[in-house]
KEMAR-121027 format. One record per atom (N, C-alpha, C): residue number from 1; atom name; x, y, z. Coordinates in pm, whole numbers, plus 50000, padded with zeros to 5 digits. Layout:
# residues N
miti / kolmar / u / v / w
NUM / CA / X / Y / Z .
...
# end
This chain:
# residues 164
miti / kolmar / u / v / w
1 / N / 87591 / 62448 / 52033 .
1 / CA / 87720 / 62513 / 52043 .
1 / C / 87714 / 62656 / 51987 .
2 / N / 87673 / 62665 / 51873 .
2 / CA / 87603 / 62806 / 51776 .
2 / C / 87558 / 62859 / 51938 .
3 / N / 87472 / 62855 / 51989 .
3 / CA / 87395 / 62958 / 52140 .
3 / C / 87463 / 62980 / 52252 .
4 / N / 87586 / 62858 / 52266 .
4 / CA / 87665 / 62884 / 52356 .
4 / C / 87769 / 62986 / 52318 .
5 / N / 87829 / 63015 / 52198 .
5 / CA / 87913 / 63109 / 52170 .
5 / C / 87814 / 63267 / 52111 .
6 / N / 87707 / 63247 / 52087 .
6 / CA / 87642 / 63351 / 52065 .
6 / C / 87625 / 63398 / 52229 .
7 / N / 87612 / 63338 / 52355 .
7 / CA / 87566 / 63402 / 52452 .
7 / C / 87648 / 63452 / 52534 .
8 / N / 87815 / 63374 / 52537 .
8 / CA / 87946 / 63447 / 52503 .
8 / C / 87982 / 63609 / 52435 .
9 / N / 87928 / 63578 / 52288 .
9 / CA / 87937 / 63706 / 52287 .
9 / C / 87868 / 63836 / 52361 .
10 / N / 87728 / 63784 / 52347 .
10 / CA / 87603 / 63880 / 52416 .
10 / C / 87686 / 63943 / 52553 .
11 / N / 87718 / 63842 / 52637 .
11 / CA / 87786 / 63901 / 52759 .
11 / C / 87917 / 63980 / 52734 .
12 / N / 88002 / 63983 / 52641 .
12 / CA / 88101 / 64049 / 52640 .
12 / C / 88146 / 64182 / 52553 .
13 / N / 88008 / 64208 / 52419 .
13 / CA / 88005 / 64253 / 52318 .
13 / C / 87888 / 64385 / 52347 .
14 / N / 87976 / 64473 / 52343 .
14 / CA / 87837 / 64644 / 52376 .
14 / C / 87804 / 64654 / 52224 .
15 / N / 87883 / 64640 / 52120 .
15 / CA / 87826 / 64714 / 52015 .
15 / C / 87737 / 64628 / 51967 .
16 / N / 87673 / 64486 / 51992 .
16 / CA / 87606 / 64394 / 51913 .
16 / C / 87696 / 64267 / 51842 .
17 / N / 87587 / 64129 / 51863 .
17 / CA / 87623 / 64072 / 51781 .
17 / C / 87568 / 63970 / 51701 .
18 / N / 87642 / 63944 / 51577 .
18 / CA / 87544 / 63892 / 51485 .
18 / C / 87623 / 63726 / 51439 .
19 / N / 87547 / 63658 / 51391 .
19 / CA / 87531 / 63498 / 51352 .
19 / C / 87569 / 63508 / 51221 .
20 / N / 87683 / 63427 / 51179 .
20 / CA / 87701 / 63424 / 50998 .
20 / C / 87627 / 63266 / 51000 .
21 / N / 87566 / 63270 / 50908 .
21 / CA / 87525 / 63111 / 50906 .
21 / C / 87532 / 63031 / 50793 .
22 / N / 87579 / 62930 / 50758 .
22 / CA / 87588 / 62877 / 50630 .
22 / C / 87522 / 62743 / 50621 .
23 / N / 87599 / 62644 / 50613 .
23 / CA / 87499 / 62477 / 50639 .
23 / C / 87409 / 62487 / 50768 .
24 / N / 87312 / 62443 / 50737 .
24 / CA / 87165 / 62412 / 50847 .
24 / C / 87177 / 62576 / 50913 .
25 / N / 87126 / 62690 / 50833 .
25 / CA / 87096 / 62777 / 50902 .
25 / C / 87000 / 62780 / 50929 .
26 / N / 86856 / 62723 / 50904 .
26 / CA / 86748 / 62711 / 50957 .
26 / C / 86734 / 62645 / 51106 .
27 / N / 86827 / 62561 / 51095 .
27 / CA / 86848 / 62536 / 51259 .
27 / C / 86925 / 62614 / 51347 .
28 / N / 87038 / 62662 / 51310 .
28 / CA / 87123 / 62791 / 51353 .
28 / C / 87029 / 62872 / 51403 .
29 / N / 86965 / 62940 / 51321 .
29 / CA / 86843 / 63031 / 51350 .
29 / C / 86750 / 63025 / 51461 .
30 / N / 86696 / 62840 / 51471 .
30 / CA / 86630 / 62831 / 51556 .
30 / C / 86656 / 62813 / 51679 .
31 / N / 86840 / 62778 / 51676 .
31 / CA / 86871 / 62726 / 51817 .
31 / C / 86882 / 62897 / 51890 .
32 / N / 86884 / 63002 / 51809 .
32 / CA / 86925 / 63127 / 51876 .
32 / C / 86820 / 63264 / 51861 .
33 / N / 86662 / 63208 / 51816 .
33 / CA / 86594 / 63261 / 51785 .
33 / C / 86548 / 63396 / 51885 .
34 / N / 86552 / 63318 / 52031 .
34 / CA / 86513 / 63420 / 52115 .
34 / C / 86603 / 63470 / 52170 .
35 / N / 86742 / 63521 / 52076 .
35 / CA / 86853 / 63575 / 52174 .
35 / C / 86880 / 63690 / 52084 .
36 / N / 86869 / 63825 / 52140 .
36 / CA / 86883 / 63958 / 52090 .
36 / C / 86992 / 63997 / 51957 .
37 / N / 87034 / 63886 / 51871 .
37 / CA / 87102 / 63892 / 51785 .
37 / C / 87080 / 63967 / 51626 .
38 / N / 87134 / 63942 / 51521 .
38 / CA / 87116 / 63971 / 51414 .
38 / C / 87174 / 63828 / 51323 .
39 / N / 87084 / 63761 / 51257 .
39 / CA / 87147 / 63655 / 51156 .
39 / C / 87188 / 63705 / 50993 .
40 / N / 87310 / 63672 / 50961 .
40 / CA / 87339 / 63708 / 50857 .
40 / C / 87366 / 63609 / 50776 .
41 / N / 87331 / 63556 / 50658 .
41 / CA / 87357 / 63420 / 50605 .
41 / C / 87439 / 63456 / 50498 .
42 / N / 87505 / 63353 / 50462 .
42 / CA / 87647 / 63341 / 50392 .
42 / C / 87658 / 63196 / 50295 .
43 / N / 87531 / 63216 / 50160 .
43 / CA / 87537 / 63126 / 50113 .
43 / C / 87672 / 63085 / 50070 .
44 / N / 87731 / 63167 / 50015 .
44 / CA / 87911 / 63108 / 49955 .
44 / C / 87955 / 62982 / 50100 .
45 / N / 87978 / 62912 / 50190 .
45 / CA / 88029 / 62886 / 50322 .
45 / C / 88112 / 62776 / 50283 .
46 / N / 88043 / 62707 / 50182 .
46 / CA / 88119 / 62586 / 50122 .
46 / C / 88269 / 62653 / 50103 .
47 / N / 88297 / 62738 / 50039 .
47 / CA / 88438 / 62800 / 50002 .
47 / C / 88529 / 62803 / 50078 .
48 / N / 88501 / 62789 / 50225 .
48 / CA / 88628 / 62795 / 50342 .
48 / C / 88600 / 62878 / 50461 .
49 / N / 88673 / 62886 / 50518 .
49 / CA / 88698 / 63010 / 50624 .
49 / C / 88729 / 63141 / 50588 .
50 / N / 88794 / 63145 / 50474 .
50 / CA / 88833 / 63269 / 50400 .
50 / C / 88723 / 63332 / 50380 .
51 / N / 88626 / 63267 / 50313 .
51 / CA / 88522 / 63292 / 50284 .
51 / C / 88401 / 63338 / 50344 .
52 / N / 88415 / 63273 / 50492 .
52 / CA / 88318 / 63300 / 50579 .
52 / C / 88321 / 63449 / 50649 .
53 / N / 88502 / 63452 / 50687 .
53 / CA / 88564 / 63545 / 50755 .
53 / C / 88553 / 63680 / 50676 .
54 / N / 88542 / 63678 / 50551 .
54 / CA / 88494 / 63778 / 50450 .
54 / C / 88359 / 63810 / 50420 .
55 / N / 88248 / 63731 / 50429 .
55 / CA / 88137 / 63763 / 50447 .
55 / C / 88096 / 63824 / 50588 .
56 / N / 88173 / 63815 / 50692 .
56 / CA / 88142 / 63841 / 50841 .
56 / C / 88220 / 63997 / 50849 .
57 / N / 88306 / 64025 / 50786 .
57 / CA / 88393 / 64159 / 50786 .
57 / C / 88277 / 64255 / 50672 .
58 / N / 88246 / 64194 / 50556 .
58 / CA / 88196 / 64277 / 50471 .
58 / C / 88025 / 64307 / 50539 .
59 / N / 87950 / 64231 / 50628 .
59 / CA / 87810 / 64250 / 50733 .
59 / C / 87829 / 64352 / 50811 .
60 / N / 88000 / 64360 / 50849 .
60 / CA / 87995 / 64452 / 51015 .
60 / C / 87968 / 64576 / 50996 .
61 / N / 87898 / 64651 / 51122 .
61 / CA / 87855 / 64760 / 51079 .
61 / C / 87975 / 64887 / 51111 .
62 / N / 87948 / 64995 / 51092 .
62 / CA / 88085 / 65082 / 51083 .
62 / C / 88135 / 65087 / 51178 .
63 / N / 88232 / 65010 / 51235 .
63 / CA / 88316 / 65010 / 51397 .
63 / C / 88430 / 65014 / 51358 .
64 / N / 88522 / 64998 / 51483 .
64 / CA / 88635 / 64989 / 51466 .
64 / C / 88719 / 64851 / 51492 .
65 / N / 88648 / 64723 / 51566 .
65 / CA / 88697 / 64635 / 51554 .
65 / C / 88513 / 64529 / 51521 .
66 / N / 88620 / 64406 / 51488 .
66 / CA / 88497 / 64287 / 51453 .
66 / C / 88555 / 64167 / 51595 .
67 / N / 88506 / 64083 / 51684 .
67 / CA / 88540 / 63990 / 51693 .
67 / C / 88498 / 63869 / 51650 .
68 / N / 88564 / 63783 / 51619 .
68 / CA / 88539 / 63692 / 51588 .
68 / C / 88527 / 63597 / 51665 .
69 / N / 88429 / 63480 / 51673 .
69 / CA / 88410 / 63390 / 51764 .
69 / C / 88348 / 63252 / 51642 .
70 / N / 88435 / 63162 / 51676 .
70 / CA / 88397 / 62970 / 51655 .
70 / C / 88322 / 62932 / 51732 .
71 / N / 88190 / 62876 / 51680 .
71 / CA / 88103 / 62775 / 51771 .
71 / C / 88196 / 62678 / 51779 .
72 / N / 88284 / 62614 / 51738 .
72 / CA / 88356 / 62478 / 51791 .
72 / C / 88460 / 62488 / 51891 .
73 / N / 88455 / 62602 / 51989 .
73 / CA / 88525 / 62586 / 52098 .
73 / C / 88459 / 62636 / 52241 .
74 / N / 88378 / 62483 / 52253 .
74 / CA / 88283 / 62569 / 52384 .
74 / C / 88393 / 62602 / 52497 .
75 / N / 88504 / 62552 / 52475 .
75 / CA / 88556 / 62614 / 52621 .
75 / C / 88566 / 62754 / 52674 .
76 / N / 88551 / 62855 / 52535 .
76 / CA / 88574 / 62961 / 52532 .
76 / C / 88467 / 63045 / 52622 .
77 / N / 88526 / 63118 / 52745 .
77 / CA / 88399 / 63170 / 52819 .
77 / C / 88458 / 63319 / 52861 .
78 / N / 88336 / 63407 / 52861 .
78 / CA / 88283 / 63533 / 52841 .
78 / C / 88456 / 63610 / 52940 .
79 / N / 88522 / 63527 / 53044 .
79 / CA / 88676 / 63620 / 53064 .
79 / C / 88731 / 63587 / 52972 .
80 / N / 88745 / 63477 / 52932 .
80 / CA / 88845 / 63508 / 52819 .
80 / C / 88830 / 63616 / 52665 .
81 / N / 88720 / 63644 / 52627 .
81 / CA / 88712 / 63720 / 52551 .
81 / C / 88731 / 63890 / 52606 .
82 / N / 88670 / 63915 / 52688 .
82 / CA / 88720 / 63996 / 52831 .
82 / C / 88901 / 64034 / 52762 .
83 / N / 88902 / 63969 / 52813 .
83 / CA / 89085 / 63945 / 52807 .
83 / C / 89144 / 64044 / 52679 .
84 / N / 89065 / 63919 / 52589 .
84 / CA / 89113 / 63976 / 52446 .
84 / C / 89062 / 64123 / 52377 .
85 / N / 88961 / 64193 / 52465 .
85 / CA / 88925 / 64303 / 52428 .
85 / C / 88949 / 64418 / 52523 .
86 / N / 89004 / 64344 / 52613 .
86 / CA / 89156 / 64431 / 52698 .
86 / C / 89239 / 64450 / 52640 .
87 / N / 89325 / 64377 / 52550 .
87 / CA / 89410 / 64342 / 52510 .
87 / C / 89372 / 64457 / 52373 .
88 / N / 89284 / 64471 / 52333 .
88 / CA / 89274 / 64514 / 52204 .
88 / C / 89230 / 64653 / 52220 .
89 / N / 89161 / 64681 / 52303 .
89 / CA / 89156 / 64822 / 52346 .
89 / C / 89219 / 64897 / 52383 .
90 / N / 89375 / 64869 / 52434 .
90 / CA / 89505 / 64897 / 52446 .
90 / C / 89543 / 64972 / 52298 .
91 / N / 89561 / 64873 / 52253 .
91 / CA / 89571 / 64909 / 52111 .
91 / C / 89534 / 64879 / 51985 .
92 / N / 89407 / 64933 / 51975 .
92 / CA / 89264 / 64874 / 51879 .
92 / C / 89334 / 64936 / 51682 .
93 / N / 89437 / 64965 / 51730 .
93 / CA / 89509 / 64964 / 51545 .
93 / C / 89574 / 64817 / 51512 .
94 / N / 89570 / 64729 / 51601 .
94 / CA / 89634 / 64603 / 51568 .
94 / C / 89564 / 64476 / 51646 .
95 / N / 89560 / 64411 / 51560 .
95 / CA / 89465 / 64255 / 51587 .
95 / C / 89458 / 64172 / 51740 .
96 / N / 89360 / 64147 / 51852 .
96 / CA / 89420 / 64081 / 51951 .
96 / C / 89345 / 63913 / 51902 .
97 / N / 89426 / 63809 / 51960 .
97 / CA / 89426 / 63727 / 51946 .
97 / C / 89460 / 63625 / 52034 .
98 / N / 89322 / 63482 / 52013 .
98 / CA / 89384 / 63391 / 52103 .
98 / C / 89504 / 63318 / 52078 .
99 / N / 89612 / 63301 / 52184 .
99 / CA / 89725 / 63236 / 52158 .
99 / C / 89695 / 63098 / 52288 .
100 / N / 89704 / 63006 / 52188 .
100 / CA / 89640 / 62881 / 52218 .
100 / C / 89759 / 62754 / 52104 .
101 / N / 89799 / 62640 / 52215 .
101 / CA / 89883 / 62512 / 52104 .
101 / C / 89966 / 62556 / 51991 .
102 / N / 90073 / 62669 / 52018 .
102 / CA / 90167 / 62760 / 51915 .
102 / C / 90087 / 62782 / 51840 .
103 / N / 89956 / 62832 / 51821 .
103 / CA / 89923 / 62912 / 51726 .
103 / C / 89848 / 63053 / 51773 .
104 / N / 89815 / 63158 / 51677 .
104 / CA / 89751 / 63260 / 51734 .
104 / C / 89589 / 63228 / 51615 .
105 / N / 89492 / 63252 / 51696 .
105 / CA / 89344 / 63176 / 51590 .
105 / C / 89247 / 63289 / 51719 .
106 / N / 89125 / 63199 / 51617 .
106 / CA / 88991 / 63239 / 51708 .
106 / C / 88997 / 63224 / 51822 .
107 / N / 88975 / 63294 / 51938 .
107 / CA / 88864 / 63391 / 51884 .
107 / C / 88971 / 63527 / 51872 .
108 / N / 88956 / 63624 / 51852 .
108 / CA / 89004 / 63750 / 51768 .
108 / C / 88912 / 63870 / 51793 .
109 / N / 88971 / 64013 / 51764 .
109 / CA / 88936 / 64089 / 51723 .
109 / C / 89021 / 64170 / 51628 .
110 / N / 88942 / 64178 / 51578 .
110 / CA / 89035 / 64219 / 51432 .
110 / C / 89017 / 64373 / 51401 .
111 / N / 89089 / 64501 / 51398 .
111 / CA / 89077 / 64592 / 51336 .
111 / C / 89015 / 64638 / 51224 .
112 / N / 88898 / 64656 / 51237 .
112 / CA / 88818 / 64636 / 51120 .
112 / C / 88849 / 64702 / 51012 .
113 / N / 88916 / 64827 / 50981 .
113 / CA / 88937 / 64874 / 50838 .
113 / C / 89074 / 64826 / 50789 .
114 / N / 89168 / 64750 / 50870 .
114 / CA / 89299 / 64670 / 50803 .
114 / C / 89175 / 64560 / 50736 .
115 / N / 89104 / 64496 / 50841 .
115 / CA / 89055 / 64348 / 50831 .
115 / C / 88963 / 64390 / 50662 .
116 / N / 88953 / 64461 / 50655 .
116 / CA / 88830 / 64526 / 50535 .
116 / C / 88933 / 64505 / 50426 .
117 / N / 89080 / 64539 / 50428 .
117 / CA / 89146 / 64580 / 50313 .
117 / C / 89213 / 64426 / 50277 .
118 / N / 89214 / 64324 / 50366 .
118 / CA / 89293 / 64229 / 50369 .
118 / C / 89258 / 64112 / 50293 .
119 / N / 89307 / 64009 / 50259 .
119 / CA / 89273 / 63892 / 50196 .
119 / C / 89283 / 63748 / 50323 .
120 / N / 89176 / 63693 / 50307 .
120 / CA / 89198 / 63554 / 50357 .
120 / C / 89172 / 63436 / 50286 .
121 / N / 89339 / 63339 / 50339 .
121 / CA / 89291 / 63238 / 50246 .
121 / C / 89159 / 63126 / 50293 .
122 / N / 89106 / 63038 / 50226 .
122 / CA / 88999 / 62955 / 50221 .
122 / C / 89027 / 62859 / 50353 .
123 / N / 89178 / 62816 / 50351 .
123 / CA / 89170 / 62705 / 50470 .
123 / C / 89185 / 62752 / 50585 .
124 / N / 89230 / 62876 / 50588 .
124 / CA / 89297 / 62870 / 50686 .
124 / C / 89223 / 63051 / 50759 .
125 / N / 89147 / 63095 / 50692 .
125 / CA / 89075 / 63208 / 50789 .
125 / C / 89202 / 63287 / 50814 .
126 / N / 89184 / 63389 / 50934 .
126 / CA / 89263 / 63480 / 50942 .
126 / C / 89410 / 63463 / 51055 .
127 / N / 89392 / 63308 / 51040 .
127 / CA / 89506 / 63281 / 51153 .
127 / C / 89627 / 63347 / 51028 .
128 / N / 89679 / 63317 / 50941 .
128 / CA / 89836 / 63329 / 50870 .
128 / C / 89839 / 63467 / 50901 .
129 / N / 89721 / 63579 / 50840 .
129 / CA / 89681 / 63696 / 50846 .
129 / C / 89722 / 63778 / 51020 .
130 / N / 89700 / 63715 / 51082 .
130 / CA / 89703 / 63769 / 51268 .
130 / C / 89889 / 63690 / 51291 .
131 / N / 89952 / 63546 / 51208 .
131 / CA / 90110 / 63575 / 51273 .
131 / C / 90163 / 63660 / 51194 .
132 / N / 90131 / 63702 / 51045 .
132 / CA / 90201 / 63772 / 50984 .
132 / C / 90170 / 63951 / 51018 .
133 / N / 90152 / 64001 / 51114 .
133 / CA / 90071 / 64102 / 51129 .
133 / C / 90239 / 64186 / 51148 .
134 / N / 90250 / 64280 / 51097 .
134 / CA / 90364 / 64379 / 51128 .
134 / C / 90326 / 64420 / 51280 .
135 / N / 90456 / 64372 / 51360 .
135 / CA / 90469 / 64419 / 51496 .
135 / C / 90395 / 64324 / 51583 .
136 / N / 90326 / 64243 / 51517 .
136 / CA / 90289 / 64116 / 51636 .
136 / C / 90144 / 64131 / 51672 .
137 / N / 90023 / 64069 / 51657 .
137 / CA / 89957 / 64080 / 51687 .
137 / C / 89918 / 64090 / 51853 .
138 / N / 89851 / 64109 / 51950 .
138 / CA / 89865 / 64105 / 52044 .
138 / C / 89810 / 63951 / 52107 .
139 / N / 89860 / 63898 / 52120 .
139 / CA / 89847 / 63737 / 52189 .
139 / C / 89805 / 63786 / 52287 .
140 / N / 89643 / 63704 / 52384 .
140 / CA / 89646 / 63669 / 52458 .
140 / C / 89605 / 63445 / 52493 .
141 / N / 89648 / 63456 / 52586 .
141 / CA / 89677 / 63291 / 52633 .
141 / C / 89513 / 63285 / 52666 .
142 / N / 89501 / 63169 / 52574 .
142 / CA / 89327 / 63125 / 52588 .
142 / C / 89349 / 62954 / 52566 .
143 / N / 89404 / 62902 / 52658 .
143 / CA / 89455 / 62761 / 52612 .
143 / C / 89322 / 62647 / 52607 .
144 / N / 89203 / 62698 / 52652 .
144 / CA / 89070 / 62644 / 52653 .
144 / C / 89051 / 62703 / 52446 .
145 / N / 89100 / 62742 / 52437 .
145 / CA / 89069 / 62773 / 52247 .
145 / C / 89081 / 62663 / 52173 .
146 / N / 89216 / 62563 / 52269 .
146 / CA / 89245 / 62486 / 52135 .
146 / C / 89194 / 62387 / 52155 .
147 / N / 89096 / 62354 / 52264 .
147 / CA / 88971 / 62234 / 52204 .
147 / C / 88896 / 62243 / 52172 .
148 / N / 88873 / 62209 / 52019 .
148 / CA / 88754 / 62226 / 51965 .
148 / C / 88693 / 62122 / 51911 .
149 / N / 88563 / 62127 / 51872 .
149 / CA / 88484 / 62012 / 51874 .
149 / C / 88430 / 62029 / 51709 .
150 / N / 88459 / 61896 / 51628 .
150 / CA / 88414 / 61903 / 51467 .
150 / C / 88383 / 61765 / 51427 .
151 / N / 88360 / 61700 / 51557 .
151 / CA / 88311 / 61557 / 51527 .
151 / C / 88126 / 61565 / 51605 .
152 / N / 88021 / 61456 / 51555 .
152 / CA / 87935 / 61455 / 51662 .
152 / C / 88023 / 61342 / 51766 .
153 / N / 88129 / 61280 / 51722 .
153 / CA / 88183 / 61215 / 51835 .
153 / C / 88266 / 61283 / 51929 .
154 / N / 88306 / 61374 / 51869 .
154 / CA / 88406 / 61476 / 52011 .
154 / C / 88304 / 61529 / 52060 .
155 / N / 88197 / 61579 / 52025 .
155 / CA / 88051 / 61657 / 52084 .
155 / C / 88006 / 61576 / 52203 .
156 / N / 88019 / 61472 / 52211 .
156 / CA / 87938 / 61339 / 52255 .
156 / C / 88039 / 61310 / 52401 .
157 / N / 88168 / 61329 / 52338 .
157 / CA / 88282 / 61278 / 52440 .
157 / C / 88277 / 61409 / 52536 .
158 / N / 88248 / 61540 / 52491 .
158 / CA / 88279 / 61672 / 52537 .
158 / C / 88134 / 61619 / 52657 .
159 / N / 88058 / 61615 / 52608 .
159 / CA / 87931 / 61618 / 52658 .
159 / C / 87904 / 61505 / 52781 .
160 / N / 87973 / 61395 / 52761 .
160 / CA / 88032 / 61254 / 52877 .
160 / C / 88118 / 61337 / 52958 .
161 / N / 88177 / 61472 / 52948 .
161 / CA / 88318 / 61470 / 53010 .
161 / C / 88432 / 61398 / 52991 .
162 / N / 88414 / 61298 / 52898 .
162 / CA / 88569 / 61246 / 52859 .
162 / C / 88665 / 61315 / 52810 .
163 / N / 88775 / 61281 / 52816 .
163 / CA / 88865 / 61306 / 52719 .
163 / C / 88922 / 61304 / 52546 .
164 / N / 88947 / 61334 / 52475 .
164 / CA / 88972 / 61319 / 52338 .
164 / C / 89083 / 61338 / 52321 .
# end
């Protein structure tokens, strides 16, 4: 899943992109070894999403936006991020975002020098951060976002084609 959203990005991302890795990065590593990336490891990972999402903002190199992308939503494919960096290139002073099951979440691009100054909490990553955004973040509809996979049994069911 880690190679399927890394190759997502590759296709949609000019400035580069890089792997935060925390539990089993030695396998992380290996599942994406031969793909033109950069791995950045993030021993803190245990700490949350907050945590992760802050080690991945404080790696980026001097741009003007970061996106963010979850290996746990393979549905997510290279138009829809498309979308969201339409959406954000419009107006790259404010956050675009998937709007997916009433919420606005990953995947994202985030304004990188707000995203630099900002706090995220541990559970919850930069979703509270993107509804509370003065003036609205820019939603786009990515309704393939909100299945995501955090079981090896939803992996398994995804992988049968069943349902969950």
């Amino acid at each position: 899943m880690v190679r399927l959203a890394a190759r997502v990005a590759l296709e949609t991302c000019e400035a580069g992109v890089a792997v935060l890795t925390g539990a089993h990065a030695e396998l992380v590593a290996a599942a994406v070894a031969d793909l033109p990336i950069a791995l950045v490891h993030h021993p803190g990972w245990r700490a949350g999403l907050g945590s992760t999402l802050r080690a991945a903002i404080d790696a980026a190199p001097a741009c003007q936006g970061l996106l963010v992308l979850a290996c746990d939503q393979p549905g997510v494919a290279p138009d829809g991020v498309a979308a969201l960096a339409e959406a954000w290139r419009r107006d790259p002073e404010r956050p675009a975002a998937a709007s997916y099951a009433d919420i606005l979440g990953v995947p994202a691009i985030l304004p990188l020098p707000a995203a630099r100054r900002a706090e995220f909490p541990a559970e919850r990553g930069a979703q509270a951060w993107l509804e509370a955004w003065a003036g609205g973040a820019s939603a786009v509809a990515l309704p393939a976002a909100a299945d995501d996979v955090d079981t090896p049994e939803e992996l398994a069911q995804l992988e049968s084609g069943g349902n969950r």
